[in-house]
C-alpha positions in Angstrom: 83.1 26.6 111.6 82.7 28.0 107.9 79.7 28.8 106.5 78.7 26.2 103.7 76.8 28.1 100.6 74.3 26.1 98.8 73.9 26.9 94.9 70.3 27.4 93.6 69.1 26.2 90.5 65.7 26.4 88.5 64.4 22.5 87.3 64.8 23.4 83.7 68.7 24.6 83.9 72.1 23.2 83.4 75.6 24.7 84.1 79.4 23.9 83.2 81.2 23.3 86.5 85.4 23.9 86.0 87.9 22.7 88.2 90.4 25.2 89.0 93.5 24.3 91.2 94.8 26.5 93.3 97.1 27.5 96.2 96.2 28.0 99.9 95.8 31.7 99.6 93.8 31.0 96.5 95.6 32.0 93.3 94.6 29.9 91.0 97.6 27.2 89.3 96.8 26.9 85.6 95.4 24.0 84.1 95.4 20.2 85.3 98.7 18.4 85.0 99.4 16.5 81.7 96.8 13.0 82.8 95.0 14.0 85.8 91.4 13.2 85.1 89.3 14.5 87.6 86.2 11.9 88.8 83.0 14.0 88.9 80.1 12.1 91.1 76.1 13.3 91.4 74.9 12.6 95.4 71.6 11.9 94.0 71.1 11.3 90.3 67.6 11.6 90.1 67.6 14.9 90.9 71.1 15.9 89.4 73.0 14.6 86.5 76.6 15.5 85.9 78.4 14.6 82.4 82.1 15.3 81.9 83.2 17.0 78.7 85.1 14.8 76.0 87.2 17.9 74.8 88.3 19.1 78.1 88.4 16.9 81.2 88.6 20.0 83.5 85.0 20.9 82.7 81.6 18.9 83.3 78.0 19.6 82.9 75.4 19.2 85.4 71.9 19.2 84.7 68.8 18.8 86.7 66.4 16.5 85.7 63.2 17.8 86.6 62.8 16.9 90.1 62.8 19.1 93.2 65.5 19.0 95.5 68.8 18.9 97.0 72.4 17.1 95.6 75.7 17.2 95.8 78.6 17.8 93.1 81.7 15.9 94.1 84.9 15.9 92.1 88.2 14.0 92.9 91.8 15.0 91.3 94.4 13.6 91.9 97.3 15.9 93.9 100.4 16.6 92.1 102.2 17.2 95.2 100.6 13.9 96.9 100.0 11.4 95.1 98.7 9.1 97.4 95.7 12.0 98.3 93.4 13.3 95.8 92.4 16.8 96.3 88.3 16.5 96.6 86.1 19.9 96.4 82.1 19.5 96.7 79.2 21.4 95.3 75.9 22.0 97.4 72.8 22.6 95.3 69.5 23.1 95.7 66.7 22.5 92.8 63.8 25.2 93.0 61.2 25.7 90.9 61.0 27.5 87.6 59.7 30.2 86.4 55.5 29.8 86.3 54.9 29.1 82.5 51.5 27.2 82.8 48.2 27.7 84.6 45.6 25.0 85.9 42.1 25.6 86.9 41.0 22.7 89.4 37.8 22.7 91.0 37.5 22.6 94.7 34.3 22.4 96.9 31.9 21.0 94.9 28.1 21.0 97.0 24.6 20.8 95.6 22.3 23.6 96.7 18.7 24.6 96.3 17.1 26.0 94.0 14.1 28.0 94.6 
């Protein structure tokens, strides 16, 4: 059974994701073919966003949006050698916190007591 790998991100980070065909031992095939416009999809919006590039349709941004947890990056091209069966790869991604950059005092415990 393979191993699945789950990307970790901080809740105040974004990242380009590229799609990058290539062959069953791996080597990568160049760019899309001339019209294949790949379909990117966010498992759970509220905790990922993804937004496709105008300039290049190979390339999309995903974004966290503040929130804690997990999602999943989809994307669907369509296969040059089958049309009839896009080729579909998915993204596992945890959202972790950030770096501490603010600190709360809260008062716990509050009791009278005597006073001699």
């Amino acid at each position: 059974m393979p191993q699945t790998t789950v990307f970790r991100i901080a809740d105040d980070m974004q990242f380009d994701l590229n799609v990058v065909l290539s062959d069953r031992v791996g080597n990568p095939l160049g760019d899309l073919p001339a019209g294949s416009v790949p379909t990117f999809t966010s498992s759970d919006p509220s905790v990922l966003t993804v937004t496709p590039h105008t300039d290049n349709a190979a390339v999309a941004t995903v974004a966290t949006t503040g929130k804690l947890g997990t999602g999943q990056i989809s994307v669907s091209v369509p296969n040059p050698a089958k049309p009839d069966t896009p080729m579909v790869g998915m993204l596992d991604i945890e959202v972790v916190p950030g770096e501490a950059s603010n600190l709360a005092l809260t008062p716990t415990n509050l009791q009278s007591r005597t006073i001699s």
